[in-house]
C-alpha positions in Angstrom: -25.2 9.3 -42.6 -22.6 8.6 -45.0 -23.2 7.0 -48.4 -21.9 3.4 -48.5 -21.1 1.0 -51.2 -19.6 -2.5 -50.4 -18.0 -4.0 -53.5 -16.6 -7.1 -54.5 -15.0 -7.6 -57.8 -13.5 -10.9 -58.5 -12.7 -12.9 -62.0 -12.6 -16.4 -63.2 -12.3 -18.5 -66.2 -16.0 -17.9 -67.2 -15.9 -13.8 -66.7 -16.2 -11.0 -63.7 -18.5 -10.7 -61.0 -19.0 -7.7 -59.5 -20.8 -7.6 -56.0 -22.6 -4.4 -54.8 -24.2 -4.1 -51.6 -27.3 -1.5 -50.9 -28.5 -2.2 -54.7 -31.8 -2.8 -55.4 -32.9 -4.6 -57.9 -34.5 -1.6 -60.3 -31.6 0.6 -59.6 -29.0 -2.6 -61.1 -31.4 -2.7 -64.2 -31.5 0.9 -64.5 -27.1 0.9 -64.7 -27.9 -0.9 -67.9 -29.0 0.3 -71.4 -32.9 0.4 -71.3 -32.8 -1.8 -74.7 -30.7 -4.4 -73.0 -32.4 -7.8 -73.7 -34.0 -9.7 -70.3 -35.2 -13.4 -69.6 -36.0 -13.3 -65.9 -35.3 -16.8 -64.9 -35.9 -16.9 -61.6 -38.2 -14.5 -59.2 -39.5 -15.1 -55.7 -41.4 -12.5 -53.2 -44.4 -11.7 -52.0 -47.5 -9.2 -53.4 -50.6 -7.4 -51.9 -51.0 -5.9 -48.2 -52.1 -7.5 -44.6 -53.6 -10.7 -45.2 -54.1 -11.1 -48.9 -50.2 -11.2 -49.1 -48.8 -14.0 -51.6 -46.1 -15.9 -52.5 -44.9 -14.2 -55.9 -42.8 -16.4 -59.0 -41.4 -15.7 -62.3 -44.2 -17.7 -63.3 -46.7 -14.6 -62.1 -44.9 -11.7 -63.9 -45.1 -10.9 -67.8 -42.1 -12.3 -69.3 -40.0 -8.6 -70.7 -38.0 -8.4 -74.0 -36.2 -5.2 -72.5 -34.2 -4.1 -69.5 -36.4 -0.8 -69.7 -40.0 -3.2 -70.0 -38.7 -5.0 -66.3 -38.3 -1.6 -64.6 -41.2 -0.1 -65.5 -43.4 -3.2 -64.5 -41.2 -3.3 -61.0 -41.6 0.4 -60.6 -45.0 -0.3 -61.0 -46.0 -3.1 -58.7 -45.0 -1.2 -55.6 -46.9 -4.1 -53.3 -44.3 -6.5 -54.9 -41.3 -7.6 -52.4 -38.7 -9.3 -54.0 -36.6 -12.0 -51.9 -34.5 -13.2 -55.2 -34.3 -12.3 -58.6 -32.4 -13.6 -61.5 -32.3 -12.4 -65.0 -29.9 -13.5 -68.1 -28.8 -10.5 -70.3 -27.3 -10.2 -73.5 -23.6 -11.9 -74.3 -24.1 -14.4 -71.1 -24.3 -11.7 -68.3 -26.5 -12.4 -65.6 -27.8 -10.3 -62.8 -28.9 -11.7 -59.3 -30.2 -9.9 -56.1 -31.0 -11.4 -53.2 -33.1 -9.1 -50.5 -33.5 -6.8 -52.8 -30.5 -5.0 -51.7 -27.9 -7.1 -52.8 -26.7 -7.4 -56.4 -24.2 -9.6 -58.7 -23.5 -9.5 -62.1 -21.9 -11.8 -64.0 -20.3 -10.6 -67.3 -17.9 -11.9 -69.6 -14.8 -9.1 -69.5 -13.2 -7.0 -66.7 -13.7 -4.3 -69.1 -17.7 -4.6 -69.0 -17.5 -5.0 -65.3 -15.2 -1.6 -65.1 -18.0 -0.1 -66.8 -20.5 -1.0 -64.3 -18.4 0.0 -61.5 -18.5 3.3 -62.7 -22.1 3.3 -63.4 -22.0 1.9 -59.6 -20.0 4.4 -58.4 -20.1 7.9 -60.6 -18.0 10.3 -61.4 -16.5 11.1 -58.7 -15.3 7.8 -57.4 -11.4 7.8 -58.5 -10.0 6.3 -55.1 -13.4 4.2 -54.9 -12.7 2.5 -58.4 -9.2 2.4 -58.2 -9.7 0.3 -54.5 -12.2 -1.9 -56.0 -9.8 -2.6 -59.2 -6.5 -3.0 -57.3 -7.6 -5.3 -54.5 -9.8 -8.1 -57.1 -11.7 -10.7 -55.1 -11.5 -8.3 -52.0 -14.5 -6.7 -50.5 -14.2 -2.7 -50.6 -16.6 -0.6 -48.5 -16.1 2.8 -49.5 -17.4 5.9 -47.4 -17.4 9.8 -49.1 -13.6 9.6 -50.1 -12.6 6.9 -47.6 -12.2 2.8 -48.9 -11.2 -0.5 -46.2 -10.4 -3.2 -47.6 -11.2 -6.4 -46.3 -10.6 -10.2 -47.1 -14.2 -11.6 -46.3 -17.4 -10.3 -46.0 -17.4 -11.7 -42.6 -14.7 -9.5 -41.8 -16.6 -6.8 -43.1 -19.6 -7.8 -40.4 -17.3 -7.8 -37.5 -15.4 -4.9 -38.7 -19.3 -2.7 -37.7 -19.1 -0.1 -39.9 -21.7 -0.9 -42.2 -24.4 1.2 -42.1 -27.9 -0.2 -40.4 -30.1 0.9 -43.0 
């Protein structure tokens, strides 16, 4: 199977958001510097196996000072199943996911968000980055070497070429 990424970078008055499908929630921390100040702000899942399985808040976790603090305590509760997360990060960025697999970031310049997308997308991404940066607002699936472009994500849907993961 083909590695996927479905991005979405768009800007407003207040910043860039940058949209990545098939991100989990410790894999967007991890793109950011370990020292990277955290208030987690919002948290739902659930914890534990069969029938002890519960509902899960922000109000059940240790509140982190660092970016590299959250991963290790996610990395650790491997019972924990995240629906939604939502963090605020230094200079007003935010990071959201929602089913664990889908993540946003909010930050304040196209030039932090650039650096993201290449965190994103590695070295070895030119035609991937240079999509994502030339078609803003757009949702760019990009496959090996291959990018579509598409106006909607429910274009993207109908289009079936997401993987089913």
């Amino acid at each position: 199977m083909t590695t996927q990424r479905l991005i979405c970078l768009d800007q407003d008055e207040s910043g860039s958001r940058l949209y990545v499908l098939g991100l989990y929630t410790v894999d967007a921390l991890k793109l950011l510097a370990p020292d990277t100040r955290i208030a987690v702000t919002h948290l739902s899942g659930e914890a534990g196996l069969g029938p002890s399985r519960s509902y899960v808040s922000q109000n059940d976790i240790p509140a982190f000072a660092t970016v590299l603090e959250a991963v290790q305590y996610l990395e650790r509760e491997e019972e924990l199943v995240l629906f939604d997360f939502k963090a605020d990060l230094h200079d007003g960025a935010t990071l959201a996911t929602h089913d664990d697999g889908e993540a946003n970031f909010h930050v304040s310049s196209l030039a932090s968000a650039a650096t993201l997308l290449d965190a994103v997308l590695g070295p070895d991404a030119a035609a991937g980055r240079a999509a994502v940066l030339n078609h803003p607002g757009r949702y760019v699936l990009i496959e090996g070497d291959g990018t579509s472009v598409y106006e909607t994500f429910d274009q993207v849907l109908a289009s079936g070429r997401l993987n089913k993961a």
